[in-house]
C-alpha positions in Angstrom: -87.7 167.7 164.6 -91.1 166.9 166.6 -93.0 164.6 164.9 -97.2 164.6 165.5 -100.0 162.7 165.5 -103.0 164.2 165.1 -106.3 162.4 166.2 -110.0 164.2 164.7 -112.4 163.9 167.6 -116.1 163.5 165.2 -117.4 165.8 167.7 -116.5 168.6 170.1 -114.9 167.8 173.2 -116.9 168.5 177.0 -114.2 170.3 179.2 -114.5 167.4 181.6 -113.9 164.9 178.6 -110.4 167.1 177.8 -109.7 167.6 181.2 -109.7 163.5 181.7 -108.2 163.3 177.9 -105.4 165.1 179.0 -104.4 163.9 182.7 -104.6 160.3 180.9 -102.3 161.8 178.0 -100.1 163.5 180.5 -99.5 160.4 182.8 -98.8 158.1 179.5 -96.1 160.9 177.8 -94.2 161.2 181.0 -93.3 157.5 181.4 -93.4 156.7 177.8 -90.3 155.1 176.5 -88.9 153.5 173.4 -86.3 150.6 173.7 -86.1 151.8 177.6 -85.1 155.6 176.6 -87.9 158.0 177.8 -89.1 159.9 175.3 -89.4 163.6 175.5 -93.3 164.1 174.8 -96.2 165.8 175.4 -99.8 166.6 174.2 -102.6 168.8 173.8 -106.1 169.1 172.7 -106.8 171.7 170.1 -110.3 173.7 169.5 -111.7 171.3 171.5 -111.8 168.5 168.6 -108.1 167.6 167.9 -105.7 165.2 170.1 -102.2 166.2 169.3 -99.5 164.0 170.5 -96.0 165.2 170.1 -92.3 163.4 170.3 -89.4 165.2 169.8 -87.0 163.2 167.7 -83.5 164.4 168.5 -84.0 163.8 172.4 -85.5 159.9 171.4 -87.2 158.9 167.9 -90.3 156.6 168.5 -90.5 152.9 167.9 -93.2 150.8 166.3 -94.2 149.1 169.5 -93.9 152.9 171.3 -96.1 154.2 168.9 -98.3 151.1 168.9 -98.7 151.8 172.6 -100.2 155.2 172.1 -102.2 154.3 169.5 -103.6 151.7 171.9 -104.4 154.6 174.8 -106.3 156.1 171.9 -108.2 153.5 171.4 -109.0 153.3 175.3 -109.8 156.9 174.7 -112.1 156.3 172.3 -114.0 154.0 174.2 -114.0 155.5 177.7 -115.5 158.9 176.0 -117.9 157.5 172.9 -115.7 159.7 170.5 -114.4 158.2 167.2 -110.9 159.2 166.8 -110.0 157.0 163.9 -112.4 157.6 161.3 -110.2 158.7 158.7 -113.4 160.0 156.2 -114.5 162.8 158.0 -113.3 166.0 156.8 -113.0 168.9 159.0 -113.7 172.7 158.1 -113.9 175.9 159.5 -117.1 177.4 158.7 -117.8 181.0 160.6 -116.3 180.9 164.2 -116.8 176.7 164.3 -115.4 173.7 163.4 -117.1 171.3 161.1 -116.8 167.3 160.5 -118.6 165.9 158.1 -118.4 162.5 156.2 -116.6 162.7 153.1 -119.6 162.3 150.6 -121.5 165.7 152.6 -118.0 167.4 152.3 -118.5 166.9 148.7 -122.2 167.7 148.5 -121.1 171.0 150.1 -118.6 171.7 147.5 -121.3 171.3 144.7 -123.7 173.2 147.1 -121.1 176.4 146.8 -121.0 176.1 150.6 -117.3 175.0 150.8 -115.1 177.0 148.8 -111.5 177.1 147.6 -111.0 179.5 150.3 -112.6 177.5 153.8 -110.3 176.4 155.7 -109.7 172.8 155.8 -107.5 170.7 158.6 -104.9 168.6 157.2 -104.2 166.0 159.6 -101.8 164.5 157.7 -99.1 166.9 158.9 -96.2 165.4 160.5 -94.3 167.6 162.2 -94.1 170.5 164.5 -93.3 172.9 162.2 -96.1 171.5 159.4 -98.3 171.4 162.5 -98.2 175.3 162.4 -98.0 176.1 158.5 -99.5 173.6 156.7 -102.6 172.4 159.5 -105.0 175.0 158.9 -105.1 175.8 155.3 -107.4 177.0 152.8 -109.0 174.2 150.6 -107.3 174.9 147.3 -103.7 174.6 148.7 -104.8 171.7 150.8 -104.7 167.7 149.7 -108.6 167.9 149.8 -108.4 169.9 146.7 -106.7 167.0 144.8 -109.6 164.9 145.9 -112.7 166.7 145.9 -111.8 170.0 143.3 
């Protein structure tokens, strides 16, 4: 199984800031190791707003202290580009050909507002694996966790 990790960027991406995102990303996943075996990883920026890091489990399963290390590069991340990867009450939606993130509370006030629908599609970054990563990510609001919350 490949487990993910899935960081929300609170604003688009500049193709420099992905290219530099993702040689710094690339150089960590090829040397990263857990108890001294190498990991088989890799990652990848999605619509310009989401940092996916991927470790497949069967070649290697990731430690806390291998995980805390990428954790830490996000962090450096974070700082070297402005973004905020770790601000877990933003909500992302798709609305027309873009992707929104808004706080929480405005997610809501959208909702009441008959902007947001059961049927906009919401990002669930709470997906953990590959396979979720491709079924469950990008999902309409009513079969999503946000419905539980804001519905």
């Amino acid at each position: 199984m490949e487990r993910i990790w899935i960081y929300q960027a609170d604003r688009q991406l500049t193709e420099s800031e992905k290219a530099r995102i993702l040689d710094k990303l690339g150089g960590f996943t090829t040397q990263w190791k857990a108890h001294g075996k190498a990991l088989a990883a890799k990652a990848e920026v999605r619509h310009d707003r989401f940092i996916i890091v991927m470790v497949d489990d069967a070649v290697a399963p990731p430690t806390g202290c291998s995980i805390d290390k990428s954790v830490h590069l996000l962090k450096e991340i974070e700082v070297a580009t402005g973004l905020n990867l770790f601000d877990r009450m933003q909500v992302a939606y798709r609305h027309a050909d873009d992707i929104k993130v808004v706080p929480r509370d405005e997610f809501e006030r959208l909702i009441l507002a008959g902007e947001v629908t059961d049927d906009t599609v919401v990002f669930n970054n709470l997906v953990t694996s590959y396979p979720e990563l491709e079924t469950n990510w990008e999902i309409p609001l009513r079969d999503s966790w946000h419905a539980k919350v804001f519905l």
